[in-house]
C-alpha positions in Angstrom: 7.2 -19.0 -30.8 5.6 -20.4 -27.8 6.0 -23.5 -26.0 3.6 -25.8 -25.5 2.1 -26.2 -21.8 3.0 -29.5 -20.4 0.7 -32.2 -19.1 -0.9 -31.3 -15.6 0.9 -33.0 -12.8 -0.7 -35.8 -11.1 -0.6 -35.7 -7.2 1.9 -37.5 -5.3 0.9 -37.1 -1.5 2.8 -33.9 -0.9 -0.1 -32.5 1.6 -1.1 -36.2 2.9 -3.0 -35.5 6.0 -2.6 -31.9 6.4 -5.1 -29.2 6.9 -5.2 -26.0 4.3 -6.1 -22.7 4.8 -5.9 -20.6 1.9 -6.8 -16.9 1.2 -8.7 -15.5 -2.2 -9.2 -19.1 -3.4 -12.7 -18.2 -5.5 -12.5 -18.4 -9.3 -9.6 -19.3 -11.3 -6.3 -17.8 -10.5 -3.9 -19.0 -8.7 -5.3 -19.2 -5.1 -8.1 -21.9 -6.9 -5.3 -23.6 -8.4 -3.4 -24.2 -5.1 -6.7 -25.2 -3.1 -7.1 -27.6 -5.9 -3.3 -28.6 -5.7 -4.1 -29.3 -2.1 -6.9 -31.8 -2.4 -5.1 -33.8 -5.1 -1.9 -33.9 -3.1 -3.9 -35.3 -0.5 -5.1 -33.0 2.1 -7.3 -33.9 4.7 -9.3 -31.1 4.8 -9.0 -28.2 2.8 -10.5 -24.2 3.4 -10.8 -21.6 0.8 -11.8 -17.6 1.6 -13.0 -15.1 -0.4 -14.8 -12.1 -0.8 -17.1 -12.8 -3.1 -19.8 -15.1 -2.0 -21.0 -16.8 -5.3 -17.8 -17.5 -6.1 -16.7 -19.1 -2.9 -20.2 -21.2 -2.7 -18.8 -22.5 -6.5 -15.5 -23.1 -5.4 -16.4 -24.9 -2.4 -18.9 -27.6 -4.8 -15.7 -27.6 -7.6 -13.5 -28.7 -4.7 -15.4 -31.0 -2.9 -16.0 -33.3 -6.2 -12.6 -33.7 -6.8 -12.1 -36.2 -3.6 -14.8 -37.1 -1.1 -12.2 -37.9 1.1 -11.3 -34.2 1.9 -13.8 -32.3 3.5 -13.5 -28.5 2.1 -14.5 -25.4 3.4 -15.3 -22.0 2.9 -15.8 -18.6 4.7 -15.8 -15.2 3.6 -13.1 -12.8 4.3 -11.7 -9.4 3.6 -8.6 -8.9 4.4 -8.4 -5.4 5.0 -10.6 -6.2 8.3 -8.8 -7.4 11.3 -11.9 -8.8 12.6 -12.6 -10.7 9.7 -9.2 -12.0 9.3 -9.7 -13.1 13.2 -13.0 -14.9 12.6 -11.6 -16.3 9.4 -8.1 -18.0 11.9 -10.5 -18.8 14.5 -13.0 -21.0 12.3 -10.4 -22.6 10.3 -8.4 -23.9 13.8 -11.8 -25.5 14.8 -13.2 -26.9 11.3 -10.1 -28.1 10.3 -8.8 -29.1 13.6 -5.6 -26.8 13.5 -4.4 -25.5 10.0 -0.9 -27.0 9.2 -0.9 -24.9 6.0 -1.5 -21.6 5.5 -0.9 -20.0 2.0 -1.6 -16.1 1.5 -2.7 -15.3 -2.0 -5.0 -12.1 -1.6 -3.4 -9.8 -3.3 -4.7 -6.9 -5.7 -3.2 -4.6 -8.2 -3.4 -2.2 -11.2 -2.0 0.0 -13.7 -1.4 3.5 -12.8 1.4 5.9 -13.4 2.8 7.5 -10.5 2.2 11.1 -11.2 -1.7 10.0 -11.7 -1.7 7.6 -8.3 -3.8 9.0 -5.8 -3.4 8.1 -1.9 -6.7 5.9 -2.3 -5.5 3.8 -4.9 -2.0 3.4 -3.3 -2.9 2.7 0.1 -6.0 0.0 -1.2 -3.1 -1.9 -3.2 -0.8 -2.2 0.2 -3.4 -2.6 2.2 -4.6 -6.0 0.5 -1.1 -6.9 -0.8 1.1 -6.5 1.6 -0.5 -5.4 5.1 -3.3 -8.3 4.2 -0.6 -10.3 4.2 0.8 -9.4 7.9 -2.6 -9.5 9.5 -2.9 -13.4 8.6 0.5 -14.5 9.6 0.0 -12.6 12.2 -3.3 -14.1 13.4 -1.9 -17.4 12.6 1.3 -17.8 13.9 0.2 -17.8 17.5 -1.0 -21.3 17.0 1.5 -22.7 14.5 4.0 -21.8 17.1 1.8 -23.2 19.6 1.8 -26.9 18.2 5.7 -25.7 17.1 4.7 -27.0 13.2 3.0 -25.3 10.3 4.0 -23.8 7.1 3.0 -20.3 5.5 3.5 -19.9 2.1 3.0 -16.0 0.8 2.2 -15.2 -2.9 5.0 -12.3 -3.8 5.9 -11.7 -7.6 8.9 -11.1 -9.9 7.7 -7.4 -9.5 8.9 -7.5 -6.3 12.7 -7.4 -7.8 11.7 -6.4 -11.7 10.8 -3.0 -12.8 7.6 -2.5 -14.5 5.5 1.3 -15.9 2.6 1.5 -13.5 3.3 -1.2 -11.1 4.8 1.2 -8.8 2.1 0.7 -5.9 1.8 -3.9 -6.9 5.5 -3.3 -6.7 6.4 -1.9 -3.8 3.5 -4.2 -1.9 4.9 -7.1 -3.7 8.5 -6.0 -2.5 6.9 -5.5 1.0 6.0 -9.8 1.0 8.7 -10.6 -0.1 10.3 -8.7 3.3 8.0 -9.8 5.5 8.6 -13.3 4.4 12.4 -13.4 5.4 12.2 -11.5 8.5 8.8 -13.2 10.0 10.6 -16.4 8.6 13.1 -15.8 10.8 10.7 -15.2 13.7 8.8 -17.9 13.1 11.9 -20.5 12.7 12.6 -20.4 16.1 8.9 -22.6 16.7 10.0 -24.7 13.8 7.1 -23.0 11.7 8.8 -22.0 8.3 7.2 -19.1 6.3 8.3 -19.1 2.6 7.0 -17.1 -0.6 6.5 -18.0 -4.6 7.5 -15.1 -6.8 5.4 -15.6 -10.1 6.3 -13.8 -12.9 3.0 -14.0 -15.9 0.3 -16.7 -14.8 -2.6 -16.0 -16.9 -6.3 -15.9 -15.1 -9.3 -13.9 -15.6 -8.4 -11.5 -12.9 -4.9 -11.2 -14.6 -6.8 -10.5 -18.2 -9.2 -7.9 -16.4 -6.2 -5.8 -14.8 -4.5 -4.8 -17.6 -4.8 -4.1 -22.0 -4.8 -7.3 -23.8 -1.5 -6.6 -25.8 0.3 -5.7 -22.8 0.2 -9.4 -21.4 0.5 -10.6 -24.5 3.5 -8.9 -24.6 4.7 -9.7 -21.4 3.6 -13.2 -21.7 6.1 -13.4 -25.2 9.3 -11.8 -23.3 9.6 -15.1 -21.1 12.0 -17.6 -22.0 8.8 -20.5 -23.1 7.1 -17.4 -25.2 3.9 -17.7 -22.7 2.6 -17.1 -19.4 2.6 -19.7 -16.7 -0.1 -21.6 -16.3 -1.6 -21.2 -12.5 -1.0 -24.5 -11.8 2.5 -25.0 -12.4 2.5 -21.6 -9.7 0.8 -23.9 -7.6 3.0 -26.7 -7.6 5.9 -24.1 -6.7 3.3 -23.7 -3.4 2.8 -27.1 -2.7 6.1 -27.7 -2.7 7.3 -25.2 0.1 4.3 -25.9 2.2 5.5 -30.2 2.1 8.1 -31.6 3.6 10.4 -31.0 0.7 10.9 -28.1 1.4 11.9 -28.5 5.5 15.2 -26.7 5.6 14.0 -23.1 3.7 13.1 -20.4 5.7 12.6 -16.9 4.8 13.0 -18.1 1.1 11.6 -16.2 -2.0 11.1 -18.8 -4.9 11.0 -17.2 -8.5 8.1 -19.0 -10.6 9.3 -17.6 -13.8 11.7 -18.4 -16.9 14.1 -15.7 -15.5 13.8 -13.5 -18.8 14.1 -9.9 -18.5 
């Protein structure tokens, strides 16, 4: 027996003021969620990428009616392409006047057995997950540590630790954030920029319900501890929290979003 989804959190200024970048923000998953998060916590101005450009145009108008006050953004980006990752850095530091928040969410995965995993497949899955994930804090952190403030906050997942059939590739990407996070946290901390990561475990989305068999997430979804998946918004919260100043003192930190059930 599931548990029913609580109320959605009002905002409480977490993000008053700050500029937000975030990555694969277009359509409802998680990256949506947390852009959303952002203007209701109070942002000042708020920039969402993308690679798909009807989606980011919607996501952009969605955004921008929630509170005139925050001018939002968006540009498209695949991050896969250094120069596009560049261009996206370099347009977000002028629009928004220097990003205080950065929050990588591209991510992409599958279901494939090992034995029927071809190089393609592999590599396209690291690529986005993990080495995505380098190029922006990479691009980034030169001005963060510039201005000596800024927060990153990557998207990992409980994959990262758990053990899953046919995640091997989400896995070992996932895995890969989570590393990156603790040592380029460690980098980082020394410009009092912090880098942190959420590690979801189920948050249902349509990209979610289009990457794998119904009855398998529903499956999944029934093994947590409530009996359902996370809703993307409480994943969100988890974000907003490590990119405030709650959340001053972590560094290289990995924060499960999950009910810890096996």
């Amino acid at each position: 027996m599931s548990i029913q989804v609580p109320d959605y959190v009002p905002g409480h200024g977490l993000l008053k003021d700050r500029s937000v970048l975030i990555t694969a923000a277009a359509g409802k998953g998680i990256g949506f969620a947390t852009a959303r998060r952002a203007v209701e916590e109070g942002a000042r101005t708020v920039m969402v990428s993308d690679i798909h450009e009807g989606r980011l145009a919607q996501a952009v108008e969605e955004l921008s009616a929630l509170a005139p006050g925050c001018a939002v953004h968006g540009q498209l980006c695949n991050v896969t392409q250094e120069d596009e990752v560049q261009a996206l850095v370099s347009a977000a530091e002028d629009r928004l006047g220097g990003v205080d928040v950065l929050v990588n969410n591209a991510g992409l995965g599958g279901l494939r057995p090992v034995v029927e995993m071809g190089d393609e497949e592999w590599q396209r899955v690291l690529d986005v997950t993990l080495t995505g994930t380098m190029r922006m804090t990479r691009a980034m952190l030169p001005h963060m540590n510039t201005r000596r403030a800024g927060a990153i906050v990557n998207n990992a997942s409980v994959l990262g630790w758990r053990a899953q059939k046919g995640q091997a590739h989400y896995s070992a990407a996932k895995a890969g954030v989570m590393a990156l996070t603790r040592c380029s946290g460690l980098e980082a901390a020394e410009h009092g920029v912090r880098i942190n990561a959420v590690s979801p475990s189920i948050a249902m989305h349509e990209f979610l319900a289009r990457s794998a068999p119904e009855d398998a997430l529903r499956a999944l979804a029934e093994r947590e501890a409530f009996g359902r998946a996370a809703e993307v918004w409480e994943v969100a919260n988890v974000i907003v929290f490590l990119a405030s100043d709650y959340a001053s003192y972590m560094v290289g930190e990995v924060v499960s979003v999950s009910s810890q059930h096996a």
